[in-house]
N, C-alpha and C positions, 0 to 999 in steps of 0.2 A: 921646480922647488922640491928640494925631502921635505917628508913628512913631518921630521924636528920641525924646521922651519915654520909648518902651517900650525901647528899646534900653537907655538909661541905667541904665532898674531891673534888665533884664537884667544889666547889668553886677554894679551894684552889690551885687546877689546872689552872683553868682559873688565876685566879690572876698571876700564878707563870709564864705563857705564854707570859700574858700583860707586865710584866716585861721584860723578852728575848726578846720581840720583839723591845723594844727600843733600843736595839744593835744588828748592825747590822755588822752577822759574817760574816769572812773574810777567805780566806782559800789561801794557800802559799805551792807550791812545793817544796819538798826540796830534796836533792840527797846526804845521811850523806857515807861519804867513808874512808878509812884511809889505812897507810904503815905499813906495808903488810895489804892487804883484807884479810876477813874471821873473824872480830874481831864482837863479838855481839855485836847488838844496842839494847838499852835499851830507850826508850821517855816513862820517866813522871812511871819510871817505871817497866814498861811492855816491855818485849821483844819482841822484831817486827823483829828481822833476823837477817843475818850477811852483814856487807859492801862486797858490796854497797847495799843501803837498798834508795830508792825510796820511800817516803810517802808524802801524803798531811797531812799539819795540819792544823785545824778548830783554831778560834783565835773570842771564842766568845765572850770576851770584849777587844779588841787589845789591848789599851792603858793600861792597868793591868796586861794583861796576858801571861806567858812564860812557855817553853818548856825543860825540864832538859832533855840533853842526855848525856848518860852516853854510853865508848865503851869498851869491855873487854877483850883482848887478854891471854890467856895462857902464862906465859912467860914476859908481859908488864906489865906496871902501867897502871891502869885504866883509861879513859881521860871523865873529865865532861864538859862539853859545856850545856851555856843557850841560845834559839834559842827565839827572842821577834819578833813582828809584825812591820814590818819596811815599809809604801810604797813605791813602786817602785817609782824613779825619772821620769818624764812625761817627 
């Protein structure tokens, strides 16, 4: 690589940083469980285990941003669920 080159990504890194850091992330326990356990969880995706499934989720622009879970038993219909960034009542 020239050196132009590495400069650029430097940058553009920083730039991309300076943007994130105007939002500030949020993060929310969430405990996904279903009847009968043992159904896999799916967030955004990816599979993360079977209920009951324990995860934190990051919520790095709250007001925008949501979490598809999807649960799959053998035997069931599938169940989709959107999990948004809500604050807690003070």
């Amino acid at each position: 690589m020239n050196r132009k080159t590495i400069i650029s990504m430097i940058l553009a890194a920083a730039m991309a940083t300076g943007v994130l850091a105007c939002y500030a992330a949020k993060k929310k326990q969430v405990i996904i469980n279903s009847e009968p356990q043992g159904a896999t969880v799916f967030i955004n995706g990816e599979v993360v285990g079977q209920t009951p499934v324990k995860r934190e989720l990051t919520f790095d622009k709250p007001e925008k941003q949501r979490y598809v879970i999807i649960l799959r038993k053998e035997g069931y219909r599938p169940q989709t669920r959107y999990h948004y960034y809500q604050d807690s009542p003070n």
